[in-house]
N, C-alpha and C positions, 0 to 999 in steps of 0.2 A: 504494500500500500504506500509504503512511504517514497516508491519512485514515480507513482502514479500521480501524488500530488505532487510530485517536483515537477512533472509535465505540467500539468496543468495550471499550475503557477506560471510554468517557462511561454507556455501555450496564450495564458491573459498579456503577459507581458507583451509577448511580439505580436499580437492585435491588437495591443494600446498602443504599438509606435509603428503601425503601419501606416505607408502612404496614403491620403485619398485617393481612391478610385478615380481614373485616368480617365479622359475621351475616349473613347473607342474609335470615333468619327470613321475613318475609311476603311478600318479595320475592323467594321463591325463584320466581318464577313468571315474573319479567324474565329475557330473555339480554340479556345485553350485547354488542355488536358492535363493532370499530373495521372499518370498511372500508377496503379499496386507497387512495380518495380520497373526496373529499367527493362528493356526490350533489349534481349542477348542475342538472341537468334530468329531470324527471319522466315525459316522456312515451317510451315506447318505442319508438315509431314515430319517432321525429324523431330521434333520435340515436344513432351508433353507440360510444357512451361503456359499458363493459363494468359498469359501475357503473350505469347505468340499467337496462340487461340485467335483474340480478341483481335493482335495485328489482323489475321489472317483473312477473319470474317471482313476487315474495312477493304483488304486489296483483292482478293479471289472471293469469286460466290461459290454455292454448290448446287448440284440439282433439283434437290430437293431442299425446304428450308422445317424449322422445327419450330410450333407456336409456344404460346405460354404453356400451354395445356401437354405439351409436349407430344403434339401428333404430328405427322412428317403434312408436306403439302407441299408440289410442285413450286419450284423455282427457276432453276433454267429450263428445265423441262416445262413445256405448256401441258403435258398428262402422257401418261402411258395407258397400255391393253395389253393384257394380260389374258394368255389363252394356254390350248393345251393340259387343263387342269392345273393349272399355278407354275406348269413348270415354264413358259415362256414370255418375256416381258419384253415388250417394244415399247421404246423413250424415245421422245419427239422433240425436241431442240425447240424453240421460240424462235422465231422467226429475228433477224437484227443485232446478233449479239456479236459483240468486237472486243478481243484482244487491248490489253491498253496503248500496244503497239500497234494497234492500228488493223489488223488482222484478223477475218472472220474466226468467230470459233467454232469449231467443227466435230463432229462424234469421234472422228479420232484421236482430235486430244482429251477426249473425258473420256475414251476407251484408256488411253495410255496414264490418264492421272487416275481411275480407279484402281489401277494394277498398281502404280506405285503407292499408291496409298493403302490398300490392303496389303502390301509385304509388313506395315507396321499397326496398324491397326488391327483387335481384337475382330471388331462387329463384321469389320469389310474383311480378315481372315476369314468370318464363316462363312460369307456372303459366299468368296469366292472358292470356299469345298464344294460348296453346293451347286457351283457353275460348271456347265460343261463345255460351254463356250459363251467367249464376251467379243462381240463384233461392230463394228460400224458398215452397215451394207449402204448407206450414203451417208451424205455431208449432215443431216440432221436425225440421222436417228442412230438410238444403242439397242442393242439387243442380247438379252441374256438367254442362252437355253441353260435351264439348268436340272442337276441332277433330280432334285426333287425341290419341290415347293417348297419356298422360301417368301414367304406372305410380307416378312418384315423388312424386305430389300428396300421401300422408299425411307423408311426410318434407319435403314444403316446409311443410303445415300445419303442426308438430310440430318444427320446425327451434331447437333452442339456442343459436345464434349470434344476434349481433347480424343487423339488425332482428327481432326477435324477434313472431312471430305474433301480437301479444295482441288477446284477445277484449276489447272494452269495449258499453256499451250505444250502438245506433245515433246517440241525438242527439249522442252524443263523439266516435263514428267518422265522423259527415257533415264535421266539423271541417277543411279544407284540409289535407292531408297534410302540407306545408310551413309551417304553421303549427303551435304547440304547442296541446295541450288544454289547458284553464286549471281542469278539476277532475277530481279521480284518482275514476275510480268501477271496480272491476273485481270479479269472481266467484272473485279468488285464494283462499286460504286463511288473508291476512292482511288487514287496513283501514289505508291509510295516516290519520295522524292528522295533516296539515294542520296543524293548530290548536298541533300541539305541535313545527313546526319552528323550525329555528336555522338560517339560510343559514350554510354555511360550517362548522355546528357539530355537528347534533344532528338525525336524523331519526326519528320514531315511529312503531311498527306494533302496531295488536291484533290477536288471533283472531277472526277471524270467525267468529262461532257457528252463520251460517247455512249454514255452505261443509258441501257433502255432497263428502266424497274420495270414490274409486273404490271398491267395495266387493270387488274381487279383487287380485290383483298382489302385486309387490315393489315398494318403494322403489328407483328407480333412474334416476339422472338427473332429469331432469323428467315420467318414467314412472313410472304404478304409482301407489298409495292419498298421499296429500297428507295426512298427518295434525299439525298443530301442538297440539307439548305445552306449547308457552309461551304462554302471556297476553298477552303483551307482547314486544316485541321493539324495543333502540332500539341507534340507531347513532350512535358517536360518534367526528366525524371528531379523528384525532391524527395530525397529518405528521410531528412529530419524533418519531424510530424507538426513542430511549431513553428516551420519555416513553411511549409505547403497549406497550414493552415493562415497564416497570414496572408499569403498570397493570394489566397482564395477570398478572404475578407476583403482585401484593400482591393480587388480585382482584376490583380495581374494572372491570376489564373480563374477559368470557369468554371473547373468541375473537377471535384479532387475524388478519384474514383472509390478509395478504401480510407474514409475519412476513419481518424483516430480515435480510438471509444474513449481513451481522457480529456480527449478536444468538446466532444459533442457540448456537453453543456454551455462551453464558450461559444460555437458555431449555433445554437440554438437561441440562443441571444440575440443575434443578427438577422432583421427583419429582410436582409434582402439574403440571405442564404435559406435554401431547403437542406430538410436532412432527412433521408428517407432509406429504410430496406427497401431494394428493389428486385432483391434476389428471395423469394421466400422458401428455396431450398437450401440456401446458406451455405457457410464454408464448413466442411470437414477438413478436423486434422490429424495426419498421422506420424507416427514414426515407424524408417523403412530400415529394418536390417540387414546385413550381408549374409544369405544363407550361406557365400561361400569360404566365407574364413570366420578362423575362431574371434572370439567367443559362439557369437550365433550360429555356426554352423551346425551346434547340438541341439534337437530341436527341444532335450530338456532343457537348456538352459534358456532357451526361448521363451517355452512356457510359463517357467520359476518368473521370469522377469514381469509376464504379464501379472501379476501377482502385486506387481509394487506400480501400478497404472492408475493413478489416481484422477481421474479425466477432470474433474471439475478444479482441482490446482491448474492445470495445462489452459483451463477456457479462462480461469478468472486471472490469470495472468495476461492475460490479452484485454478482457471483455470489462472486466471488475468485479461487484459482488452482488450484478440485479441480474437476477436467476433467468430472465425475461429475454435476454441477451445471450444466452448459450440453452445446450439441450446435451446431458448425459442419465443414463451411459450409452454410448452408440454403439456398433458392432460393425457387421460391414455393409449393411445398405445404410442409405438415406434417411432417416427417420420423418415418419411421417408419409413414406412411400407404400406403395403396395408389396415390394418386395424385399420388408424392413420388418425385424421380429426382435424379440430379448432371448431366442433358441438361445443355451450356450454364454451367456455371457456372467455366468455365477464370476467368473474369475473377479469380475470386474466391478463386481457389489461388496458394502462392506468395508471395513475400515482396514487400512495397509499396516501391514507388521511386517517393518524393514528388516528387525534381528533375524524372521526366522526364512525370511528371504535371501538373506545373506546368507544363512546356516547352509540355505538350501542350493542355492549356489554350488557354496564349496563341494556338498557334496554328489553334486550331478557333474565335479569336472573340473569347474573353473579358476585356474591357477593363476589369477593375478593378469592374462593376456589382456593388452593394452587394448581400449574400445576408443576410437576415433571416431569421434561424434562431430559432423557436418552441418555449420548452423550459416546461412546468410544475415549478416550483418545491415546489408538494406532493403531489407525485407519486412517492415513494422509490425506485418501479422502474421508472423512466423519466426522470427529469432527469441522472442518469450518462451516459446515452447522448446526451444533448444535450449536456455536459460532453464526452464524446470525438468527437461530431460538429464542435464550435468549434475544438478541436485539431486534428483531421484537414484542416480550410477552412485556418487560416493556414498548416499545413506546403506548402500546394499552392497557397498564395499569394492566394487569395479573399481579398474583402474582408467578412468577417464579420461582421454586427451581432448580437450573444446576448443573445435579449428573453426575458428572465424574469417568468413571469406564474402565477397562479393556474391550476388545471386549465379552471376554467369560461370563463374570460377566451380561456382557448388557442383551444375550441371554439367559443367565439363569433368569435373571429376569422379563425380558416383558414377561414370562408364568403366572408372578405373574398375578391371576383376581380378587385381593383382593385391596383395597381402599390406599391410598397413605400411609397412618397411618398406615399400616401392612403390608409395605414395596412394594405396588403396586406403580403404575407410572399415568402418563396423557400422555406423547406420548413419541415416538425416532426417532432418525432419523437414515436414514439406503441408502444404494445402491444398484440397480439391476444393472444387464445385461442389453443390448438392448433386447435380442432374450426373456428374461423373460415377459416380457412386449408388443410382437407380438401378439399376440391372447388371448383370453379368453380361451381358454384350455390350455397355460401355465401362466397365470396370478395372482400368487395367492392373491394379496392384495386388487384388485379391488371385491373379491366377497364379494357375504353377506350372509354366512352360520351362521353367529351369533357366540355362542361361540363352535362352531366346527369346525370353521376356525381358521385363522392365526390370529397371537397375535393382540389384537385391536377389535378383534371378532366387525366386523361390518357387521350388518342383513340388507338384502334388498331382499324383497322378487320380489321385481320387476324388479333388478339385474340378481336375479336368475333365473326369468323367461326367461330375454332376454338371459340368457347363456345356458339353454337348447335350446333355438330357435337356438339359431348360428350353432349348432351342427347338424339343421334339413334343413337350407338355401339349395336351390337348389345348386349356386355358389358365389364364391368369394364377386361378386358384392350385391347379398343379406347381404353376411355376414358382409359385408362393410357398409350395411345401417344399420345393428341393431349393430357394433359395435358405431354408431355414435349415436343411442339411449343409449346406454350402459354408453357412457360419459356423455352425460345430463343429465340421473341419478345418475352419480357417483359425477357429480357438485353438484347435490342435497343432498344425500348422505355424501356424503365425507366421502369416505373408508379411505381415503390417501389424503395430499399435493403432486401434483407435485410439484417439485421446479425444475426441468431442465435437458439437457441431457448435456454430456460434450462427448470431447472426449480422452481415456486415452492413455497414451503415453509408450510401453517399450521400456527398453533399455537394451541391453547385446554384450557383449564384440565379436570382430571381429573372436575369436577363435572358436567361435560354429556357424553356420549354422542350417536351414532344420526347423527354428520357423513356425509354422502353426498359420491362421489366426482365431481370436476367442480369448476364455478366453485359459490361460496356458495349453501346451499341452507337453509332455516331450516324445513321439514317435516320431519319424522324427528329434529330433535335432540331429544333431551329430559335433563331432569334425571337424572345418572348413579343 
């Protein structure tokens, strides 16, 4: 508590000596943005960074787009027909759509971007077992034969979760999955501006004047008309929280995406700031360990550990102490979803006995091996949780190393699958989405492909079994019973710590209107 008022002291401070609010005059045509974190990596297909996400959604569209309600609904596609009893689908391209280079888009490059995007994605991995062939027989149409009926191909094309569908042109989509594109070209409704970034500082987006929206619909989610009433759009990263909130007050910036839960009551004060949940499936967060080096590679001592997880220290180190603002204990679905239960989760009720966790430890193995613990430093709503992760190792008697790094630094290094001494890790702590976290075909941390999965590489083949079953359930209510087995083995298991759901708060200035609900969305805002 006692650092939360020093924020908020430091937070009153720098909104009493900020500037007045500037003219905008010719520049009313700029939004200004602080993001979550800095933007590391560009490409969407390569990283599951929620901040490339969001890049991704402003410069490439998808086929399909996902509403509030989280049902898929044509996007570049104007509708498919589906014949053959489920197993063949024909997708029809929209008539007008252009490359930001200038250049029709065509079925062969959303032939060649769903293949590269299914090498890394779970949902478009099943997509594509269940294909027996993916073709372009002209310029505007796709066509899948597939092996068997796959009813839920527009919600995998159309998915808002991290790896996110994105259409790009063919010669960027042939690009190695596992290698980055080294130039952003996409059919969104923004242009990244390259030429006017700042690693670490500053990212820039125009309108696309060539981008045809949807000509029916609602705005909703990544569904519905894409119309941008801004010119410009740039983002500017600020990690100190009384420095972003100032800016936001005096009105050098518009709309501070993850505003600070010790700020709020200062930014609630101010008659021309809103503060609002716009995401009502919230942030989960976890911690991921190394199934492949010690310590975690015992999956007793995995277990033991779940034992000393005390998820509401992890939320109100972030959030504070209004219960109103976090939700535990979580497990691995979304709470409050339909494929979200308390199966399994005794571990995690009940009060923590560090001694006999520590007893328990010693005698499941663990000889004092070094646990290098991965926190990002500019990261506001995610380095607390590494902060009560470091706490929770020495009370249970591990030998903690707490490596502080940059966001980008983080993600480049949890690929390492080499041992701590050669500059590998033992776990990190990290945030999803709600909607990430909804189902086993957008879930990527709970599976267990070993090391073909996500960083952590955790094998369960009995995981995996219950994940191809989910995809075969007659309805909802099957899928409901084998996600509740899916969690009893992930207690077993342990892909991941839950540590809690919260809920995140933004805030931007009363000058902008038309915010969509979800992660950051820059279509629909426009000048109040």
């Amino acid at each position: 508590m006692h650092r939360r008022s020093l924020l908020q002291a430091a937070g009153t401070a720098a909104l009493s000596l900020a500037m007045p609010g500037v003219s905008r005059g010719a520049e009313a045509r700029t939004l200004r943005h602080v993001p979550h974190v800095d933007l590391a990596f560009l490409d969407p297909h390569w990283t599951t960074a929620n901040v490339t996400r969001n890049h991704g959604f402003m410069v490439f569209d998808t086929l399909y787009g996902q509403d509030e309600n989280y049902a898929a609904a044509p996007q570049m596609v104007e509708g498919h027909v589906v014949e053959n009893d489920g197993k063949l689908w024909t997708l029809r391209l929209r008539e007008g759509l252009l490359w930001h280079d200038g250049e029709k888009v065509l079925a062969r490059d959303c032939v060649a971007s769903i293949r590269r995007w299914a090498q890394r994605d779970a949902f478009g991995g099943a997509l594509m077992r269940a294909t027996d062939e993916l073709s372009a027989p002209d310029d505007r149409t796709i066509r899948f034969r597939l092996k068997k009926p796959f009813p839920l191909l527009p919600d995998a094309l159309g998915k808002s979760p991290v790896y996110m569908p994105a259409m790009m042109p063919e010669r960027l989509a042939r690009t190695d999955a596992m290698q980055q594109i080294t130039e952003i070209v996409g059919s969104g409704p923004f242009r990244y501006k390259a030429d006017e970034r700042l690693q670490g500082s500053r990212n820039v987006y125009e309108r696309f004047t060539g981008y045809k929206p949807r000509e029916n619909g609602t705005p909703s989610g990544t569904a519905g008309p894409k119309v941008a009433y801004f010119d410009r759009v740039e983002w500017t990263t600020i990690s100190d929280a009384s420095t972003a909130a100032a800016a936001l007050q005096s009105g050098e910036q518009d709309w501070w995406e993850h505003a600070n839960h010790d700020l709020l009551p200062v930014l609630r004060r101010s008659r021309n700031i809103k503060v609002e949940v716009v995401d009502p499936a919230g942030i989960l967060s976890m911690m991921r360990p190394n199934h492949l080096q010690p310590p975690f590679n015992n999956p007793e001592i995995r277990r033991i550990v779940m034992r000393a997880i005390d998820q509401e220290s992890y939320m109100q180190a972030i959030v504070g102490d209004d219960p109103s603002m976090y939700h535990t204990p979580i497990g691995v679905f979304c709470p409050g979803t339909p494929m979200a239960s308390d199966a399994g989760l005794e571990p995690l009720r009940g009060a923590r006995d560090y001694d006999k966790v520590k007893a328990d430890l010693k005698a499941a193995g663990y000889k004092g091996e070094k646990v290098v613990l991965l926190v990002p430093s500019d990261y506001a709503v995610i380095k607390p949780l590494g902060d009560v992760a470091a706490d929770m190792f020495t009370k249970i008697g591990m030998n903690v190393e707490y490596i502080s790094t940059d966001w980008g630094t983080l993600l480049q290094r949890r690929t390492n699958k080499g041992p701590v001494e050669q500059g590998g890790w033992s776990c990190f702590v990290t945030n999803w989405n709600g909607t990430d976290w909804m189902t086993p075909a957008t879930h990527i941390a709970m599976r267990g492909t070993g090391e073909a999965g996500y960083a952590g590489w955790s094998s369960s083949p009995r995981t995996e079994e219950l994940y191809e079953a989910w995809y075969e359930a007659a309805d909802d209510a099957g899928r409901a019973r084998i996600c509740q087995d899916i969690q009893r083995q992930c207690m077993t298991d342990v892909p991941f710590y839950p540590l809690g759901q919260m809920r995140q708060p933004s805030a931007w200035r009363s000058n902008i209107t038309g915010v969509l609900g979800g992660f950051a969305k820059f279509w629909n805002v426009r000048p109040a």
